[in-house]
N, C-alpha and C positions, 0 to 999 in steps of 0.2 A: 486118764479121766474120760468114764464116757459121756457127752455130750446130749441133751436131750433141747433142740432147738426149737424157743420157742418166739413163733413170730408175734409182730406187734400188731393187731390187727387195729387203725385209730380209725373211729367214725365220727359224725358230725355230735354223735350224744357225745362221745370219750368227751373230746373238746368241748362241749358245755359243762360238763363235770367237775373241770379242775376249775378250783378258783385258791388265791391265797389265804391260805391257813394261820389259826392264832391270833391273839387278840394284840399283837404288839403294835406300834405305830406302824404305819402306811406309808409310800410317797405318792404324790399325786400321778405318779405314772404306773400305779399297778393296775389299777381297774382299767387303763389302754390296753394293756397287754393281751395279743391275739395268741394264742397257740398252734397257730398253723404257721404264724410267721415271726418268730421271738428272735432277737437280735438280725436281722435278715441283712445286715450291711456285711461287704467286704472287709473279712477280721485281718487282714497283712498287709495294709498299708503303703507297705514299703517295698513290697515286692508281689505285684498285680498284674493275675491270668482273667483272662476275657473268661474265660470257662469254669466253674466249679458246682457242686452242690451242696448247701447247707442243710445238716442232719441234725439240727436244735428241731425241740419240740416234745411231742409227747416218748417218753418210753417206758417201760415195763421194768421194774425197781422189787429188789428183795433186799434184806437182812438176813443174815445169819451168823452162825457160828466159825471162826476162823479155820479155814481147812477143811470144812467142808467142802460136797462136790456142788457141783451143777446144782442151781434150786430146779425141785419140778414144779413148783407152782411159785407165781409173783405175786407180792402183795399190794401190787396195783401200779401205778401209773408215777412218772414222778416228768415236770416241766426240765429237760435240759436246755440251759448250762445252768442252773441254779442250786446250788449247794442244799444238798438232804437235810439239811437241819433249816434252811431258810423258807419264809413266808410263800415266795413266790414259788416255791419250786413243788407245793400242793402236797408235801409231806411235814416238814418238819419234824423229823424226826433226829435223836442224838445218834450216834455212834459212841462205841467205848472200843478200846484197844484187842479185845479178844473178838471185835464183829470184823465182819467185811459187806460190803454194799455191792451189790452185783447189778450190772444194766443188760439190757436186750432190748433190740431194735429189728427191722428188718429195711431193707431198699435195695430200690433198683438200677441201674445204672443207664442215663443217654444213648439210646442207639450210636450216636456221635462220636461217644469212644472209642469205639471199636476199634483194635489195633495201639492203643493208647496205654503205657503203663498208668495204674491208679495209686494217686498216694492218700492215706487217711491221716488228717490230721486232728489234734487234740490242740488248745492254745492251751490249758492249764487244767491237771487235775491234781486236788488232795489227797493222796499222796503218791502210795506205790500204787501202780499199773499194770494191769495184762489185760491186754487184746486177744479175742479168737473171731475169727471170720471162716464162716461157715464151718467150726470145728477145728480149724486152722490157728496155732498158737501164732499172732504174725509180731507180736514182742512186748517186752516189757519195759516200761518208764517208771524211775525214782527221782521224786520231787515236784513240788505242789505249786513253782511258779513259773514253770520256765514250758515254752510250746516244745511238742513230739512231733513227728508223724513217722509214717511204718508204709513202704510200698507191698501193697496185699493185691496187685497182681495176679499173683500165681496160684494164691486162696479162692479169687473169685469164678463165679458161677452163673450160667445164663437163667437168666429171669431173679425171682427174691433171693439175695444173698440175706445172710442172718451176722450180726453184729452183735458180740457180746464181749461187756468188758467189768471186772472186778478193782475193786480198788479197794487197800487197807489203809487206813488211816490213825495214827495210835496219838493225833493231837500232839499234849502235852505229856504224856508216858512216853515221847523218844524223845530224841536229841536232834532232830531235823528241826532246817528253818518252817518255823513257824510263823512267824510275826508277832501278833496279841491273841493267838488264838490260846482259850484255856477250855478244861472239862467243865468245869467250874466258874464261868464267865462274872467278875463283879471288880467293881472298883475302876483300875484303867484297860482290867481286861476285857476281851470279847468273846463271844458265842464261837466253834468251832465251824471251819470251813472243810467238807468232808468229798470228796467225790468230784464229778465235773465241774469246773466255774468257767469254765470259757468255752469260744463254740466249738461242736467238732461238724468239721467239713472233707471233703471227698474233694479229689482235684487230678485233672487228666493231667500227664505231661508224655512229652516223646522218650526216645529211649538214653536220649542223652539232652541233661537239661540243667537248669541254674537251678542251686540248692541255695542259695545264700551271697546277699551282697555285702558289704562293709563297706561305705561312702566316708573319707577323711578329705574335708575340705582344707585349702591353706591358703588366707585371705596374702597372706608375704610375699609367696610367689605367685598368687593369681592362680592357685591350679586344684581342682576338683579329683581327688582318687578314689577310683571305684573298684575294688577287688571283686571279684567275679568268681564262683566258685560251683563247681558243676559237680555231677556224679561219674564225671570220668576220670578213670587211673591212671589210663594209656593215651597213646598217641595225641598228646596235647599242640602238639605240632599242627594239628588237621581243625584244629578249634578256634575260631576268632569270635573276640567278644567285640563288641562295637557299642558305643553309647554315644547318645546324642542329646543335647540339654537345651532347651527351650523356656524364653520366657515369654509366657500364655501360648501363642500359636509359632513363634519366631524362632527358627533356630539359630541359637544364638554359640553353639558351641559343640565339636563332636570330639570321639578319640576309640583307637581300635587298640586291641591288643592279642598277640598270641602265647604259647607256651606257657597259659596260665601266670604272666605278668598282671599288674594292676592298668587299668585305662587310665592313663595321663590327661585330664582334659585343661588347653591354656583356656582360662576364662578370662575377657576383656576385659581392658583398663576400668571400666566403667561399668564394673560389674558389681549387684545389688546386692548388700549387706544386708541381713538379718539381723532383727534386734526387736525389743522389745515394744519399740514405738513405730516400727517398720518391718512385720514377720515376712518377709518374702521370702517365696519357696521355688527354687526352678521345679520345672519339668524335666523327667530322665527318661529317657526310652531305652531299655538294651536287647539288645540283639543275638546271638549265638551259633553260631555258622560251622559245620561240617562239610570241609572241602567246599565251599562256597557256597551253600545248599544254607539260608535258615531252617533250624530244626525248632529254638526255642526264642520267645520274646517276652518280657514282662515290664509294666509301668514300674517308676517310681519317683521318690524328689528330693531335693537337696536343698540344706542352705549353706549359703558361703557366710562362717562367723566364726568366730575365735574365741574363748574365754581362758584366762593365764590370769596372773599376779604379777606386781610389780610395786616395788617400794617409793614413796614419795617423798617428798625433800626431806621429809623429818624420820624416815628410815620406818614408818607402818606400811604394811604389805596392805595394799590395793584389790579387790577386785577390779576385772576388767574383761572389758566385750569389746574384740575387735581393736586391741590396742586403747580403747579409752575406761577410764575408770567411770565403773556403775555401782551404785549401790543395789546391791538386792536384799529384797525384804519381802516376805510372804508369809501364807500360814504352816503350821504342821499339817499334812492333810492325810486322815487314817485311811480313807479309800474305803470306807466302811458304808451300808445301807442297810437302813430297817431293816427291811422288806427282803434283800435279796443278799445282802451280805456283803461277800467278796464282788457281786456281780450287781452293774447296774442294771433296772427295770430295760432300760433302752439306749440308744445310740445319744438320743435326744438329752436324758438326763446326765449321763456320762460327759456331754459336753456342755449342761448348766453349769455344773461344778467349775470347770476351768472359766467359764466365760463370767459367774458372777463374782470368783475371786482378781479377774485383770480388773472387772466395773469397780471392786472395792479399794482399787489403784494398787494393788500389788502388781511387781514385776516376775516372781517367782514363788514356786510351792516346793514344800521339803514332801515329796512323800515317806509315810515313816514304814518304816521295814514291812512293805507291800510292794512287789513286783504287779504294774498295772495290766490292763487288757494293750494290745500296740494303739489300738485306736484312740485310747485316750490320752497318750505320749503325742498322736497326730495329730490330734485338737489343742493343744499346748503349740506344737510349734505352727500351727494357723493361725492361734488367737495370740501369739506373742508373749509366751509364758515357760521362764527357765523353769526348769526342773533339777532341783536335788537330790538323788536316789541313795536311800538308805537301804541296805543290806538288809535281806529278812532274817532275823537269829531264831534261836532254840531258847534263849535266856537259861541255859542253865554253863557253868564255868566248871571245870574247861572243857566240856566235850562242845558246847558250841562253838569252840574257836576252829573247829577244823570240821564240824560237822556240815556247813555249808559248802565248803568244797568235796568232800568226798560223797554226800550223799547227793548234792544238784553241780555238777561243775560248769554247767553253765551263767551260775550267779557269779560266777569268777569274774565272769567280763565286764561287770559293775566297777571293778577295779583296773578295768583296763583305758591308758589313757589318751584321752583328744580325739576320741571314737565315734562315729554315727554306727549302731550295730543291726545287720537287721538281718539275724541268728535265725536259721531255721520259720523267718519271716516274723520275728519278734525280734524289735528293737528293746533292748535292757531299757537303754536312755539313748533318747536322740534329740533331746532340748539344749544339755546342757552335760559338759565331764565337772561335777560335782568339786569341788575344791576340795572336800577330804569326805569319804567315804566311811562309812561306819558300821561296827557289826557291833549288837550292843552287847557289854560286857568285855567288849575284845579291843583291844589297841587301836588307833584311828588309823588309818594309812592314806595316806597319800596316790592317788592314781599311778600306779604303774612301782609302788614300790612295795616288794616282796620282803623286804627286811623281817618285817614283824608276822609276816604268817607261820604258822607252825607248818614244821616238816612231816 
């Protein structure tokens, strides 16, 4: 493919230009909405570098025909992370199964890197992905809810590097999870989500660094496990991870580990349960040590809580939090907006949602086969709010029943059980391991049991 690279050149007019498009309802947070700075909070929650930069904003946006090369010319402007069919994103435009939606962008990189592998990440796009940086294929993602990123390193270039990424999306003509997404939106379905919906950011790291934590608390034994997971094959022998856990400034707890073990942390007698009328969250700090040397550090947090079943005198199975029986009761929640679709207007909105359904005294939300942004899984466990994660299906039988592992296998981990997950810096679910998990049209299962999944 030859490559004809075109930069994004954005000026103070570009940015007066875009406004939301269409006459459909509004939220009161789109006329907020800056273009210079659209989602601008830390999207990984769970796993936090001092250093990154956010690449939401304006970019340069075409259509075409599937299989076509390179566009040489773009048909303008489109707001990322906002889905090309939605209000906000200054297009609204459909996609159909034979298009593909192309982006271009350009940036530059912090003198401060320098010497620093770079990794670019994507938190969600609909659907399949390819990445090129500066002409550089640096790879490709299948699946519309789960985060990527791609170390482009070796792609990059001093002074404008150029960013380009295609994405097909065939909606409801495949058998990928979708959620409620139709061509044909009416009734209980919805408008299609096509292309970016979360932010993509750039982030330095050294040459040996934490790719991923897994937090399983265990209020029985008093002990916090934190798996630690790096980009080394070798020499694990020379690696210590070390974690230390705090509540507000106090360290209240640490634990090291080598050979790629999990960190054992005892947490004290007197240590703060989480729950719904009490969200406490420690403080994590980890650490990452080459021959005694730190190479890598990143924030995170934890809560210590338990959710299991147990039967009562008269033999019905129980919910329970923490060994005591809770009732949970909340709404269905679609994760759906006017305006921006899959993506909320702002940080601020994103956490109305959670915060006016604890005001309306629920203790929990089912979201329905919508994998969320992390941030909004983190405002749940702040404001004191289980989460039920339903599986995003295809709704069509039986290629949906295996189409969500083979096409995104990271929705697997939906299914995985008594988990805090925090994958490639997206937690599935970190509120709550779901009592029975669902994919709809397909069998319930049980967290952690394999019985019913097709081979």
């Amino acid at each position: 493919m030859n490559f004809l690279l075109v930069s994004v050149a954005i000026s103070t007019s570009a940015f007066a230009q875009w406004h939301p498009v269409g006459d459909k309802i509004k939220t009161a947070w789109a006329e907020k909405i800056d273009p210079q700075h659209v989602l601008p909070e830390y999207p990984r929650p769970l796993m936090e570098r001092s250093e990154w930069e956010n690449l939401n904003g304006l970019w340069n946006y075409a259509i075409q025909k599937r299989g076509e090369s390179l566009p040489a010319t773009y048909n303008g402007q489109i707001l990322v992370p906002f889905a090309v069919e939605s209000s906000l994103s200054g297009v609204g435009k459909r996609l159909n199964e034979d298009q593909e939606l192309w982006y271009n962008r350009s940036f530059n990189l912090p003198a401060a890197w320098k010497g620093k592998r770079v990794l670019l990440h994507f938190g969600a796009v609909d659907w399949q992905t390819d990445v090129w940086v500066n002409g550089v294929n640096v790879g490709r993602h299948t699946g519309g809810f789960t985060p990527f990123s791609f170390d482009v390193t070796a792609a990059l270039t001093k002074g404008a590097n150029q960013l380009l990424v295609r994405v097909w999306d065939p909606t409801d003509k495949g058998v990928q999870p979708r959620g409620k997404q139709v061509a044909k939106p009416e009734g209980i379905w919805y408008t299609p989500v096509s292309g970016i919906w979360q932010t993509v950011w750039l982030e330095p790291v050294p040459e040996t660094y934490i790719t991923a934590l897994k937090t399983t608390p265990d209020i029985d034994q008093r002990q916090l496990q934190i798996e630690v997971q790096t980009n080394a094959a070798t020499q694990l022998g020379y690696i210590r991870a070390e974690a230390s856990v705090y509540d507000g400034q106090r360290l209240v707890s640490s634990g090291a580990s080598v050979n790629g073990e999990p960190v054992r942390i005892a947490m004290p007698a007197d240590m703060k349960l989480w729950s719904p009328d009490s969200p406490f969250l420690y403080t994590v700090k980890l650490r990452l040590c080459c021959n005694g040397k730190e190479v890598d550090r990143v924030d995170s947090y934890a809560a210590m809580r338990k959710y299991s079943t147990k039967r009562d005198e008269k033999g019905i199975v129980r919910l329970q939090l923490n060994n005591q029986d809770l009732f949970q009761y909340g709404p269905l929640d679609q994760g759906w907006w006017p305006d921006g679709l899959y993506t909320a207007p702002c940080d601020e909105a994103l956490a109305y949602d959670v915060k006016k359904t604890k005001d309306f005294g629920f203790n929990m939300i089912r979201k329905h086969i919508k994998v969320e942004l992390a941030r909004w899984y983190t405002h749940c466990d702040r404001l004191g709010v289980i989460v039920w994660q339903d599986m995003p299906s295809g709704d069509r039988n039986p290629e949906c029943r295996t189409a969500a592992i083979s096409t995104e296998p990271s929705l697997s981990v939906l299914l995985s059980p008594k988990r805090s997950i925090a994958k490639s810096g997206k937690k599935l679910w970190i509120v709550s391991t779901p009592i029975l998990a669902s994919v709809y049209g397909c069998p319930l299962m049980k967290p952690g049991d394999n019985s019913k999944r097709r081979k």
